[in-house]
N, C-alpha and C positions, 0 to 999 in steps of 0.2 A: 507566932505568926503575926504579920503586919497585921492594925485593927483594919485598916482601910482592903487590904489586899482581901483578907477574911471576909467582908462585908464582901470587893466586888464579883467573890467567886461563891458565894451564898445562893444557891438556886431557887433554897426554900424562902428565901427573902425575894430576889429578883424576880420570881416568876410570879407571883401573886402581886407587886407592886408594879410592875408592868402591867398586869392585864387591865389595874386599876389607873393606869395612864392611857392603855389605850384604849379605853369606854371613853375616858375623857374627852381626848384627840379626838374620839369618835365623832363624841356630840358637838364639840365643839365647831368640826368641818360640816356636821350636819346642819347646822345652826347657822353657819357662813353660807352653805349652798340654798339655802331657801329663805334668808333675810340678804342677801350680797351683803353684810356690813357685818362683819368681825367682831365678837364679843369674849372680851376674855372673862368676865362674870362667870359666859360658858361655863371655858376654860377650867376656872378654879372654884365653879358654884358647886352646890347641888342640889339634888332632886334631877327629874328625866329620865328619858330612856336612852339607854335600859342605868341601871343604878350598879355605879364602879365599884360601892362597898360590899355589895350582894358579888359581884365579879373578884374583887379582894378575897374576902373570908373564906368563898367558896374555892377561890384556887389553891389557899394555904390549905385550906382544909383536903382536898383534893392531894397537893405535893407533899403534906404531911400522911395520908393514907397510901400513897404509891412510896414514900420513904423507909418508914415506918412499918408501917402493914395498918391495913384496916381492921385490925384487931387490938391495936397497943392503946394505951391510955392517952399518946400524946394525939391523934386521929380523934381518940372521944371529947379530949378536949376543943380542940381545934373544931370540931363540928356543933360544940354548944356553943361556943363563939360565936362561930356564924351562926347560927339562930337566933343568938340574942340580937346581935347587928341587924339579921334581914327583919326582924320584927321590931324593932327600934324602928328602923329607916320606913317600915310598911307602916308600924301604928302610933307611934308616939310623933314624929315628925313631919307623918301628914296631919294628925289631928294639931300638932302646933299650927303649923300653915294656914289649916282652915281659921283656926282662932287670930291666927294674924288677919286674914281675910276678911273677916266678921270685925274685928277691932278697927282698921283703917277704914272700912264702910263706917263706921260707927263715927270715927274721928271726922271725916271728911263730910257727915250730913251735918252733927251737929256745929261744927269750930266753921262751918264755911263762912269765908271774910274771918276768919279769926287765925293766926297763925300759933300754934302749940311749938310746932317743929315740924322741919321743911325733909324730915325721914320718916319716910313711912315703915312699918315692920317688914321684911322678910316674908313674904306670901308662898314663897317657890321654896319648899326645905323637905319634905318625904318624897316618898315614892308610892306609886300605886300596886298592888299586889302583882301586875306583870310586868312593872318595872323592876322588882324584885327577884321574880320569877325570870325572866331574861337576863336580867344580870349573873342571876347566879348559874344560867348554862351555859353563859359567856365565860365566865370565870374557870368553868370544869372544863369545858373544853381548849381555852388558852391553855392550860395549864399539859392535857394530854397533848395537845401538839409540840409545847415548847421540853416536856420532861424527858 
């Protein structure tokens, strides 16, 4: 089979990396409709609501449990995945964030008039536990509409 043709008829691929374009899409027009000024940052950032990775994992994990059966090993995997993911995205990359936060406060009182570098850190990178939690009913649920 063609690689390309195999990939575009992949369900278990398509339906999970759609649902993680369309949280984006999401945020992104939500982002347009309450600033009127267009940010692809949006677009291709992360962090917010709801969180596209929590939406991702959970719909593979999800199309691999309706494939499969919620019994097989590839469903056990696929759901420690997504665990690790939602709890990466909940704990470890909000607690960066905050640390970036703390760090550019820290840069910005003492270097003022002093220029280090005109880049601050990345303040916006996790998610909040119901950004996680929304993303991933987002993700189960794309996934039962589009399977």
């Amino acid at each position: 089979m063609n690689f390309f043709a195999g990939i575009a008829s992949n369900q278990m691929l398509l339906i999970p990396v759609s649902a993680m374009v369309a949280v984006q899409i999401y945020k992104f027009a939500r982002d347009w409709w309450r600033t009127r000024n267009p940010s692809l940052h949006i677009l291709f950032g992360t962090g917010g609501m709801p969180s596209s990775h929590s939406a991702l994992v959970t719909s593979l994990a999800t199309a691999t449990g309706i494939h499969y059966g919620f019994d097989s090993a590839y469903f056990a995997i696929s759901c420690v995945m997504a665990l690790i993911v939602m709890y990466d995205a909940r704990g470890v990359r909000q607690e960066s964030g905050q640390h970036a936060r703390v760090l550019n406060q820290i840069v910005r009182e003492l270097m003022s008039g002093h220029t280090i570098s005109d880049r601050e850190l990345k303040e916006f990178l996790g998610h909040t536990t119901i950004e996680v939690f929304v993303g991933a009913i987002v993700g189960i649920l794309f996934t039962l509409l589009f399977i």
